[in-house]
C-alpha positions in Angstrom: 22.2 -27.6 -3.1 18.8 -28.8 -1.3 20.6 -28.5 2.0 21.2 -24.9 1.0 18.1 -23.7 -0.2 16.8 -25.7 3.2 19.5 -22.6 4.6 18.1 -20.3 2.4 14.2 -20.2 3.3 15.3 -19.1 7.1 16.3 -15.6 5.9 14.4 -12.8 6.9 16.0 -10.8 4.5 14.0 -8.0 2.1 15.3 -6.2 0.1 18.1 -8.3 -0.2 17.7 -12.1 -2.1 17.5 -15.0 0.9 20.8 -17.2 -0.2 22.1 -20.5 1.4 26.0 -21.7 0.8 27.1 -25.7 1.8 31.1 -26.0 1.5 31.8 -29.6 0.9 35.3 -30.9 1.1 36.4 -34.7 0.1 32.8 -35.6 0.7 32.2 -34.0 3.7 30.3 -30.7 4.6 33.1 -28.2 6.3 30.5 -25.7 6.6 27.5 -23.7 6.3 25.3 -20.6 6.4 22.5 -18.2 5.1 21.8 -14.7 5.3 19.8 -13.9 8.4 18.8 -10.4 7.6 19.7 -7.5 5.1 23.1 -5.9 6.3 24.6 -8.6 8.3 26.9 -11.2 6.3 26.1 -13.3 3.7 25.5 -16.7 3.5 29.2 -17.4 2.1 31.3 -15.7 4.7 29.0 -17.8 7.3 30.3 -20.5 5.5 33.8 -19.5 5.1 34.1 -18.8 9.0 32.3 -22.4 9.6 35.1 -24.1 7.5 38.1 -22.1 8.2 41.2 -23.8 7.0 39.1 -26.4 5.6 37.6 -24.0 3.0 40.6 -24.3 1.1 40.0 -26.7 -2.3 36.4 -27.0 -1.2 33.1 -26.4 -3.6 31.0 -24.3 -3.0 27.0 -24.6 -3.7 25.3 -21.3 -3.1 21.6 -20.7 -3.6 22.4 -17.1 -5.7 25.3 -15.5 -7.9 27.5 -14.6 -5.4 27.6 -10.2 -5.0 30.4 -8.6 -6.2 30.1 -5.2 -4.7 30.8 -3.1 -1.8 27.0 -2.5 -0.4 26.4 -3.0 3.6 29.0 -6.1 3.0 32.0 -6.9 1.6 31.7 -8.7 -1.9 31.1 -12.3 -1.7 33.3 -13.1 -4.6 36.4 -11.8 -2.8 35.8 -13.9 0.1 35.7 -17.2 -1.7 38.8 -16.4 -3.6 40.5 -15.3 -0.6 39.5 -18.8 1.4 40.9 -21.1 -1.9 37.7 -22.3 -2.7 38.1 -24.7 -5.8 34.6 -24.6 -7.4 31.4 -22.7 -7.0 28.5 -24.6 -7.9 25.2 -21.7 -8.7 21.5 -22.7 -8.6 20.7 -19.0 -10.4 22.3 -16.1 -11.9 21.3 -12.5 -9.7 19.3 -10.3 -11.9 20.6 -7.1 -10.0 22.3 -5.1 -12.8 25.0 -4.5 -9.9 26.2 -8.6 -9.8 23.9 -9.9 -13.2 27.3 -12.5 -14.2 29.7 -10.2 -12.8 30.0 -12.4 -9.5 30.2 -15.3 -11.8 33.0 -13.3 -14.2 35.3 -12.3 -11.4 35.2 -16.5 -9.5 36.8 -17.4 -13.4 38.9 -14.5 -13.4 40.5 -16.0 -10.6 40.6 -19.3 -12.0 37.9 -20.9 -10.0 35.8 -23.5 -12.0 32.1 -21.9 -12.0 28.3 -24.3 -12.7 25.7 -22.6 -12.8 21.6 -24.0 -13.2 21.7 -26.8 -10.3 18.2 -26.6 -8.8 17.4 -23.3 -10.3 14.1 -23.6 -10.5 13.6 -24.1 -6.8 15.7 -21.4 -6.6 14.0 -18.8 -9.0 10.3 -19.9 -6.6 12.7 -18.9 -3.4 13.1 -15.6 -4.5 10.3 -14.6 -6.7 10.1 -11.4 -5.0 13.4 -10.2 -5.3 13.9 -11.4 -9.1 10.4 -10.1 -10.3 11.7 -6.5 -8.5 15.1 -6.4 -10.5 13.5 -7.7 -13.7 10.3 -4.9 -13.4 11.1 -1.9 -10.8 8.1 -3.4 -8.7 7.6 -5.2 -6.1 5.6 -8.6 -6.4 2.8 -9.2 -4.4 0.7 -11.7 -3.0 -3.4 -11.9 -1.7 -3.8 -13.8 1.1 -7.1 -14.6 2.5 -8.4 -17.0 5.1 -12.1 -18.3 4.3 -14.2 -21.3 5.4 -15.2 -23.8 3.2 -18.3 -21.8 1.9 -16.1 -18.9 1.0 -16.6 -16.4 4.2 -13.7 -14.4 5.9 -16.0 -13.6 8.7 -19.7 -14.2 9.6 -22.2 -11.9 8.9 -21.9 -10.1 12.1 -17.9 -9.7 11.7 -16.9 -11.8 13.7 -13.4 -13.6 12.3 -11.3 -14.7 15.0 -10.2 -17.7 14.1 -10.8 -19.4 11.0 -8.0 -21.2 10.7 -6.0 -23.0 13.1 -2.7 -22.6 14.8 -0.7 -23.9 11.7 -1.6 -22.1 9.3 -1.8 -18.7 11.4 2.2 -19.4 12.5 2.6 -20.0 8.8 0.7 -16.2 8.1 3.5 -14.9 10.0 6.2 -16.1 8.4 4.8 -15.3 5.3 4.5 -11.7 6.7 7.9 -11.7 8.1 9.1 -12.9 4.8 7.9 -9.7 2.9 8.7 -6.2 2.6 5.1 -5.0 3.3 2.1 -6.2 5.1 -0.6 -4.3 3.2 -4.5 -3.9 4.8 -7.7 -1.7 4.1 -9.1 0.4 6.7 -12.0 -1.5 6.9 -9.7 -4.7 8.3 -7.9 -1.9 10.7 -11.6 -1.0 12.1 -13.3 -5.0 12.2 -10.4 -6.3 13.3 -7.9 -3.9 14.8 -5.0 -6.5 13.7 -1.4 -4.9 14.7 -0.2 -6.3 11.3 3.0 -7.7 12.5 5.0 -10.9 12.1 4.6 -12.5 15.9 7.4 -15.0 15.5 10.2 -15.3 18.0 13.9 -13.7 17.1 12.8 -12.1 14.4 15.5 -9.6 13.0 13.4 -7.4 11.2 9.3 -6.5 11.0 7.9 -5.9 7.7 6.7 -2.2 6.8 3.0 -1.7 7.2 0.8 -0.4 5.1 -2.8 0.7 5.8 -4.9 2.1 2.5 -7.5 4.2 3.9 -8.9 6.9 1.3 -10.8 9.5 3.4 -7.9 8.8 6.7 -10.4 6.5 8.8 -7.5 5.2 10.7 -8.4 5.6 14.7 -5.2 7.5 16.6 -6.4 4.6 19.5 -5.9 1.6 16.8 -3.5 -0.7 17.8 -1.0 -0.5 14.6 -1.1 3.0 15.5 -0.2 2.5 18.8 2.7 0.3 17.8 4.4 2.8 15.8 4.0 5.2 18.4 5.9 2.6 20.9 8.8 1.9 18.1 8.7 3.9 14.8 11.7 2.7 13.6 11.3 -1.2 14.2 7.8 -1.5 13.4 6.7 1.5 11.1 3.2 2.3 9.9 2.2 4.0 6.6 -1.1 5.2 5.5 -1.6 6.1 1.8 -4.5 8.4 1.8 -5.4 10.5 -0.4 -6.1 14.8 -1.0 -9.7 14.6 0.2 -8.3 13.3 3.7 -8.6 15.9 7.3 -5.8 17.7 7.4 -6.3 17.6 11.5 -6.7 13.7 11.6 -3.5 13.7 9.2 -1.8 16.0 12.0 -2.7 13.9 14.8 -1.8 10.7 13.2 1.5 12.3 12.4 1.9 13.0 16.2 1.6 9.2 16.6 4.7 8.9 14.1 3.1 7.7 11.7 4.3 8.4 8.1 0.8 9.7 6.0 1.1 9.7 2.0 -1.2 11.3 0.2 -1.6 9.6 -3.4 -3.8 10.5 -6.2 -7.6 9.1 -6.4 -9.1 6.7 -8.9 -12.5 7.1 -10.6 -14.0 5.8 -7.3 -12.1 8.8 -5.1 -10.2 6.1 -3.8 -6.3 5.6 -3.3 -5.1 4.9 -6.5 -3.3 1.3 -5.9 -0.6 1.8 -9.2 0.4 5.2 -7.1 0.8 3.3 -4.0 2.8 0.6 -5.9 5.0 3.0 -7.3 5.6 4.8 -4.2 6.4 1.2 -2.4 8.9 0.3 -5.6 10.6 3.9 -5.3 11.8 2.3 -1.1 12.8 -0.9 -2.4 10.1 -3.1 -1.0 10.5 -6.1 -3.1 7.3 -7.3 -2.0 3.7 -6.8 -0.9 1.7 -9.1 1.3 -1.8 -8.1 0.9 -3.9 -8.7 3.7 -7.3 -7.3 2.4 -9.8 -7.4 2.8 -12.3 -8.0 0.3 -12.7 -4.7 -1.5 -8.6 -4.4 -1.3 -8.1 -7.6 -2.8 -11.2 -6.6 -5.7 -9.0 -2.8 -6.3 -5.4 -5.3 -6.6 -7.4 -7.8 -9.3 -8.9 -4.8 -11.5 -5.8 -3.1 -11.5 -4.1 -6.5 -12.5 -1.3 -6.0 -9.7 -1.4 -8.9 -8.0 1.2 -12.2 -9.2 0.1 -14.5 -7.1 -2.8 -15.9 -4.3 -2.6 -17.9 -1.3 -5.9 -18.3 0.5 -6.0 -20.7 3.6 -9.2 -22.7 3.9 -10.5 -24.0 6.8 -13.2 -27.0 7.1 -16.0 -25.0 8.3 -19.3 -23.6 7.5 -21.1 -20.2 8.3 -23.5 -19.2 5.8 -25.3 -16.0 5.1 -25.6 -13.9 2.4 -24.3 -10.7 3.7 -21.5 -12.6 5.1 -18.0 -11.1 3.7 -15.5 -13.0 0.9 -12.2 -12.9 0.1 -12.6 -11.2 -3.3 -15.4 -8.3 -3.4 -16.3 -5.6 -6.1 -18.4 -5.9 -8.7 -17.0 -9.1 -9.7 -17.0 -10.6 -13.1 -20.4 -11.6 -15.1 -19.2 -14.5 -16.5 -17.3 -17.4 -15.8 -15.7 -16.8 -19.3 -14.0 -13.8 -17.7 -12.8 -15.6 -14.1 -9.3 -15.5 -13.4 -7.4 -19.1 -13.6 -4.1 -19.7 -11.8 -1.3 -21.7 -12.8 1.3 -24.0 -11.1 -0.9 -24.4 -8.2 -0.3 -26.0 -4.9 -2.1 -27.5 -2.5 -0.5 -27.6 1.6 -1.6 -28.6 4.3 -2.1 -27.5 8.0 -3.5 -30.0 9.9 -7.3 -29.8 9.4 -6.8 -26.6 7.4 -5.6 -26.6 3.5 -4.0 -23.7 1.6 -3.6 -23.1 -2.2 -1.3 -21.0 -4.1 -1.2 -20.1 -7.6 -0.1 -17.5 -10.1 -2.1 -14.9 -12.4 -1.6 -14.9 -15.0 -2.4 -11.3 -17.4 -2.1 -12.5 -20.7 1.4 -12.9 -20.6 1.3 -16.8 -20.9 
């Protein structure tokens, strides 16, 4: 089952689950495979096609419940009946009403000796994303900062490139490639002009970008924009705006191809971030990868929409009091009222350390 999950964390798969399967036969492993991307095969019939013949009386140890349902595939379940697999061992059940012990159901029906819970806790942090989407109707998402060791995202001039070194930028893009949505403020688009994609090689799929810009600041000569222009389809762009925006720049962006959405405005005439959420939940992005900056990351907290942080930190110092920080807004007044994670984890990359960690809203 680690070999598996090992399988499983090379998908690039949203909105579908990233799953792993190991076929082991007298001992020996007769084959392999994972899910590359959403619509091509699964991890079992990889597998199944690795082990051919050898398939036959072999166990099974998959990542996920295999799917029992005609979608873009076949169902998984038919497949390892078909191939005389003897036992399926399960890390987790899938949550999706459409397989949720079905999968598990049909293997017994057909006499196949089922375990599920191996691992499973590994296997529930794999796919956070796609459970917490299934078990709410939103998609989980993630802050992401990179700061130096006094807290700055930039000096006080703006000037950001690069904090953080080569390994933990190459693990940024995974990340992103990993999500369903890279999500940035306007302000990042005009400091930093970022294109917001995963630049990884091979990748199968880009993650949908999303710019929140209130008032439709978005340049038609930024570089995301460009981007779409150059490949709608493969590397889209959406800005969620709101009613106040220029109809014209709205026009001209739309000439660009790409997608405008105007949403309603909080208190502060500014995109209302549950809207946008909603919106993102109604396409079946599993999950958001917010890329701030400051004020974005702030409008996520006060909403209390974010699950969970990683911010990279990098050993070095800049100073200054104007200089930007991960977290803006009005901030809290006491430390009484800070947020705490839970189950942190500290990585590192190279000279550069990251930590991850949960919110927590009051729900224990």
């Amino acid at each position: 089952m680690r070999q598996a999950l090992r399988l499983a964390r090379k998908g690039f798969t949203p909105p579908n689950p990233r799953v792993g399967c190991v076929l082991v036969r007298e001992g020996e492993v007769v084959g392999e495979g994972y899910c590359p991307a959403a619509g091509q095969p699964h991890a079992e019939v990889f597998a199944l096609r690795a082990a051919g013949e050898r398939a036959r009386g072999a166990i099974a140890y998959v990542t996920l419940e295999p799917h029992c349902f005609h979608g873009k595939t076949p169902p998984c379940t038919d497949a390892l009946i078909a191939a005389g697999v003897a036992r399926v061992v399960i890390a987790i059940l899938d949550n999706n009403p459409r397989v949720s012990g079905k999968g598990v159901a049909q293997l017994k029906a057909a006499g196949i000796e089922t375990v599920v819970g191996l691992r499973a806790t590994e296997a529930r942090r794999l796919n956070e994303d796609f459970l917490h989407f299934h078990e709410t109707g939103t998609p989980f998402i993630t802050l992401k900062a990179a700061m130096t060791l006094d807290g700055k995202t930039a000096t006080h001039t703006g000037e950001s490139y690069w904090i953080t070194g080569d390994s933990a930028r190459r693990h940024v893009h995974l990340m992103r490639a990993q999500s369903g949505a890279v999500v940035a403020g306007v302000g990042t688009v005009l400091k930093d002009a970022p294109m917001l994609t995963a630049r990884l090689p091979n990748l199968p799929r880009q993650p949908l970008r999303v710019i929140v810009d209130s008032h439709l600041r978005t340049p038609s000569t930024a570089k995301c924009v460009q981007l779409a222009e150059l490949a709608p389809e493969s590397v889209p762009l959406l800005i969620a705006t709101t009613e106040s925006a220029d109809p014209q720049r709205e026009a001209l962006l739309r000439e660009k191809r790409v997608e405008v959405a105007r949403l309603p405005a909080n208190a502060q005439g500014r995109v209302d971030l549950k809207a946008l959420v909603q919106l993102l939940a109604e396409r079946e992005t599993i999950s958001l990868f917010v890329e701030g900056g400051g004020e974005l990351h702030a409008g996520f907290l006060q909403a209390q929409l974010a699950h969970k942080v990683f911010f990279f930190i990098a050993p070095k110092l800049l100073g200054g009091a104007n200089a930007p920080t991960p977290i803006e807004g009005q901030g809290f007044a006491t430390m009484g009222e800070a947020l705490s994670l839970k189950d942190v984890k500290i990585h590192r990359f190279h000279q550069d350390i990251g930590v991850e960690g949960y919110l927590s809203w009051g729900d224990g």
